[in-house]
C-alpha positions, 0 to 999 in steps of 0.5 A: 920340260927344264921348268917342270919336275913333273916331265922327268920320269924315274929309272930303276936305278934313280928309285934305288938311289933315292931309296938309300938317301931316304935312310937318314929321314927323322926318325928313322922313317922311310917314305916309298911311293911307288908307280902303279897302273890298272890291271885287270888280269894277274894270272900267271901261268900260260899253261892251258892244260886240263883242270883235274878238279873239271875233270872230275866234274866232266867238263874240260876247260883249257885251264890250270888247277892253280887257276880254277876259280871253283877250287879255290872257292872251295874250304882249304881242307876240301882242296888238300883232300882232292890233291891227295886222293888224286896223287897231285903234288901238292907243291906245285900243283901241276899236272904231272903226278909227282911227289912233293919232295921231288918236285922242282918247280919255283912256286909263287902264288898269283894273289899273294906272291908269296913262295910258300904255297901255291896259288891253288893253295891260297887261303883267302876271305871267300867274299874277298875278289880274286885278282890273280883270276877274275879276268873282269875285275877292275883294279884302281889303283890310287896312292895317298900319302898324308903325314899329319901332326908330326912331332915336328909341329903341325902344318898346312900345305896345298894341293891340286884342288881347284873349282871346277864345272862340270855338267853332261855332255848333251845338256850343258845348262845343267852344270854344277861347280864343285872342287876337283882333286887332280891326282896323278897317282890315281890310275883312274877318275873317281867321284863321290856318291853325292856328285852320281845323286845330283846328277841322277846317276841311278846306274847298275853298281859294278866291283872293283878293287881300290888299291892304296897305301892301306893295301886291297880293299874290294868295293863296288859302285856306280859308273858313269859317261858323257861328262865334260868338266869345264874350269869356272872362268869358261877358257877351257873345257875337257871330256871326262873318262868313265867315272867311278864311283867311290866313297873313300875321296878325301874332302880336306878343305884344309887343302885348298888353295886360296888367293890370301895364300898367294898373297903371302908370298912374293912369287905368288902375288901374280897369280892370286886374282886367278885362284877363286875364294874358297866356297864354304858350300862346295865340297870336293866331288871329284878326283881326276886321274891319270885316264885324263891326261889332259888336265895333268898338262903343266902350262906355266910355273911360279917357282919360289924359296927353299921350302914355299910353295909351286905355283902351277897352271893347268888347263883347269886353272892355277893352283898352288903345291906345298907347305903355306903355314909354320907351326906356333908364329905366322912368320911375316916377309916384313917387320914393322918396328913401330907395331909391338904386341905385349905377351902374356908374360909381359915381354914385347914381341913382333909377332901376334900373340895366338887369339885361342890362348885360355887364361884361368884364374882359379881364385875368381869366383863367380854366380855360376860356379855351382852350376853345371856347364852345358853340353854340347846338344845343351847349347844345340837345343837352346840355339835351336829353341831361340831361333824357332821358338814363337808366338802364332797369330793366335796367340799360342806359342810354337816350339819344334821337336829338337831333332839331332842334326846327325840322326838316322831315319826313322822307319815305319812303326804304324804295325807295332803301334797297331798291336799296342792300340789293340793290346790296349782296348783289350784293358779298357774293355775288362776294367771299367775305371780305365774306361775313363781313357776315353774321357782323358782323350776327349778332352784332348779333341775339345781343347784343340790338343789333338786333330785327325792325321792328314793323309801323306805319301809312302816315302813320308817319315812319320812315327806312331806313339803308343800310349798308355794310362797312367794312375796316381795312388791318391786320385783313383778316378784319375787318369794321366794318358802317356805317349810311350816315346821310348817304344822301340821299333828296329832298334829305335825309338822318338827320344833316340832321335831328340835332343834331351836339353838342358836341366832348367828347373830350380833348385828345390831346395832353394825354392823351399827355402824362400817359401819358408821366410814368410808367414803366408805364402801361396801356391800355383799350378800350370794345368797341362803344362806341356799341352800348352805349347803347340809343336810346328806343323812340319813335326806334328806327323812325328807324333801320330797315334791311334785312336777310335772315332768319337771314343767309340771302341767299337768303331775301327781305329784311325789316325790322329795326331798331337798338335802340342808337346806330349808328356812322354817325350825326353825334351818336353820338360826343357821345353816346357820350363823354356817356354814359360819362362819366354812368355814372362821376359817382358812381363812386370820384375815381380811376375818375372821374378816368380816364375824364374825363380820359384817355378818347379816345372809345372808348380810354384810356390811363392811368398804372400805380399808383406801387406797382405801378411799384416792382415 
């Protein structure tokens, strides 16, 4: 008890005290943390008398006005109604009829404590839970304080977050390593949405109201029993309480201890072989409260300096308290005079310079200065198309659709496909040069470009693409068929959820100019370009569509999907552009040379060989 802190338990008058040695804090700033506990009923008034609003209802329940949940869920105008036609005070609301100028009864509200109205009176959120009544609700109180980026410099300091076991009491081969945050200020044990999913928790979802330095916030989760959490070297082993779930458990890995800290410190050296290196994997899943006492329990101590860090073991494992960093140098403990870093200033200094620090020399000129810089989903879509852009067994080269990383699920849109398939049959029927969709199309099933969709479970993703044809003014007895990838269906469409890529056409201006500088020149064109390039089989089911069989339009719609890349899609063109370009790397430096420099997506215009222009 001497060696820990964590046994002296405040008075009263201790938190006066430190209220007032708190005044001279920088800045002005008062830090308060306050002791709280679970409550689950904050009624105040004792009397049972009857309720007059009930009694009107003809049902006497042993309760107050001020209490009567049904009252309070009625508009603020309807309730000041009711006490003026029935003569109730309207200060106090109480059951003897008196007027409110002669009433001397002290008020204060149940659910905001404020004096200045009743409890009955209380204006409040109607989907807002009532503490100050609803004897069922659980309250969970945890307090957090986090100060970051102070004016004073910025800082990393440690927690009570170590790895941890746990698994279900009745099945212990089924076991998890995650963080845990053991919290004292937490009146309860909580756990995050994906701990309940690993373990399958699938349980009703209950209210209660979290309570934090941020003020009430209701809320609603799972619940969970019959776990034991276990510390990673198996020395000690603890049943968890009921577990809660709740979302808003901070993750700030910045905050884990690990044995590279230890090692920074003298008193710490001893114990850094117990702290395990931190898993990049693992997040921190659970938060043990208070209702688990238990692993609160301080067994031994590492006590430093002014200012560094406690070292602490618990029952869980050792973990490590307090500041660990300083802001702009790594103070080292020793100073080795032989070893000197040279500044950018050219001063010499026995501290390493800062690895992030940018020099920009603004005269420097180089090849890329008039080009635009990438973005970052630029840089995503070329590090995704050089991981799994490749060449099949055939010969044909596999690209995938470029799916943002943080995109939503795409819902089922087979019936608006639907209505679009036969919005357009509709077309072909009364105009019989767009009839000759049907020829576009059966090209596409000759050339292998697309195949009819295999049948997949309910829960599958997918998307339908409608489509449409498209007519040049020059060739009216041509047809272009487009997927409509920017259909929208609740509020999203394909190329929402896709990434753009970067512009990787040549200039035109350039192109035109080199095919100027010679008297013969000639010209090329990549039939169907994006077809070309074939989509992976995991994305193929992304771009279904709707078709008759044997391009009968008689015959009932069924489902096809593409196998290549669609023109209609937002990242076909970088595709595309990407792919030919690949195909060349090891070709001769001429072929190379015309298709990265003079290749205008789909056209290119190069110069005639200068033999062949003496002819």
């Amino acid at each position: 008890m001497k060696n820990d802190p964590s046994f002296h338990y405040t008075t009263h008058n201790d938190v006066k005290t430190s209220a007032r040695q708190n005044k001279g804090l920088p800045g002005g700033a008062t830090i308060s943390n306050k002791k709280t506990e679970v409550t689950h009923d904050v009624g105040t008034s004792t009397s049972k008398s009857l309720c007059p609003f009930h009694l009107t209802l003809k049902r006497e329940l042993p309760h107050t006005l001020n209490e009567c949940v049904a009252f309070r869920r009625k508009s603020l105008d309807d309730r000041k109604r009711f006490v003026r036609e029935n003569g109730i005070c309207f200060k106090c609301c109480g059951d003897k009829k008196h007027r409110a100028k002669n009433c001397k009864a002290s008020v204060k509200c149940g659910v905001c404590k404020s004096d200045a109205h009743a409890t009955a009176f209380h204006d409040s959120n109607p989907n807002e839970p009532d503490s100050a009544t609803d004897k069922e609700q659980t309250e969970v109180k945890s307090i957090c304080t986090q100060i970051c980026q102070t004016t004073y410099g910025t800082s990393k300091s440690c927690a009570k977050i170590l790895p941890v076991k746990v698994y279900p009491e009745n099945n212990p081969h089924n076991s998890r390593t995650i963080y845990a945050l053991v919290d004292d200020q937490s009146s309860h044990s909580l756990a995050t949405p994906s701990f309940f999913d690993a373990f399958s928790e699938h349980g009703p979802q209950y209210q209660y109201v979290l309570v934090s330095c941020a003020g009430k916030k209701p809320n609603h989760g799972r619940r969970a029993d019959g776990y034991v959490i276990q510390s990673v070297d198996n020395a000690s082993s603890l049943k968890l309480p009921t577990l809660i779930e709740c979302t808003d458990i901070p993750n700030n890995r910045n905050e884990i201890p690990s044995p590279e800290i230890a090692e920074h410190f003298s008193h710490l050296r001893d114990i850094a072989e117990y702290i395990p290196p931190i898993d990049s994997h693992m997040d921190i899943e659970l938060l043990i409260g208070r209702d688990l006492i238990a692993a609160h329990h301080v067994l031994e101590q590492r006590v430093g300096e002014d200012r560094h860090p406690l070292g602490q073991k618990l029952p869980l494992g050792w973990v490590i308290l307090g500041e660990v960093c300083m802001d702009k140098v790594h103070l080292p403990e020793t100073v080795n005079v032989n070893k000197t870093f040279i500044l950018a200033s050219g001063r010499p200094s026995y501290f390493q310079p800062c690895e992030n620090k940018l020099s920009v020399d603004p005269f420097q000129k180089t090849e890329n200065d008039e080009k635009t810089g990438l973005s970052i989903e630029d840089r995503m879509f070329l590090q995704l198309m050089d991981s799994d852009f490749q060449k099949g067994h055939d010969g044909r080269w596999i690209a995938p659709l470029p799916f943002r990383t943080d995109r939503s699920l795409l819902p089922d849109n087979k019936y608006q496909a639907e209505k679009r398939a036969k919005a357009l049959d509709s077309s072909l029927r009364r105009n019989p040069t767009k009839r000759k969709h049907g020829d576009f199309m059966q090209k596409i099933f000759d050339r292998g470009h697309a195949e009819r969709a295999p049948s997949i479970p309910p829960d599958k993703e997918r998307w339908f693409l409608p489509m449409f044809g498209v007519y040049h003014p020059k060739k009216p007895d041509s047809i272009r068929v487009v997927f409509y990838s920017s259909a929208r269906h609740q509020g999203v469409s394909l190329n929402d959820v896709l990434l753009k890529g970067p512009d990787l056409s040549n200039s035109l201006q350039g192109i035109l100019l080199r095919f100027r500088r010679e008297r013969i020149a000639m010209t090329a064109d990549v039939e169907q370009m994006f077809h070309n390039f074939h989509v992976c089989e995991d994305h193929r089911d992304f771009l279904r569509f709707l078709w008759h069989p044997n391009n009968d339009l008689d015959a009932s719609l069924e489902e096809y999907r593409m196998t290549v890349h669609v023109f209609g899609n937002s990242p076909s063109p970088a595709i595309a552009t990407y792919g030919l370009r690949k195909s060349v790397e090891h070709a001769d430096l001429d072929v190379n040379g015309f298709v990265d420099r003079n290749f205008y997506v789909d056209d290119g215009l190069a110069l005639a060989l200068r033999k062949l222009s003496a002819l």
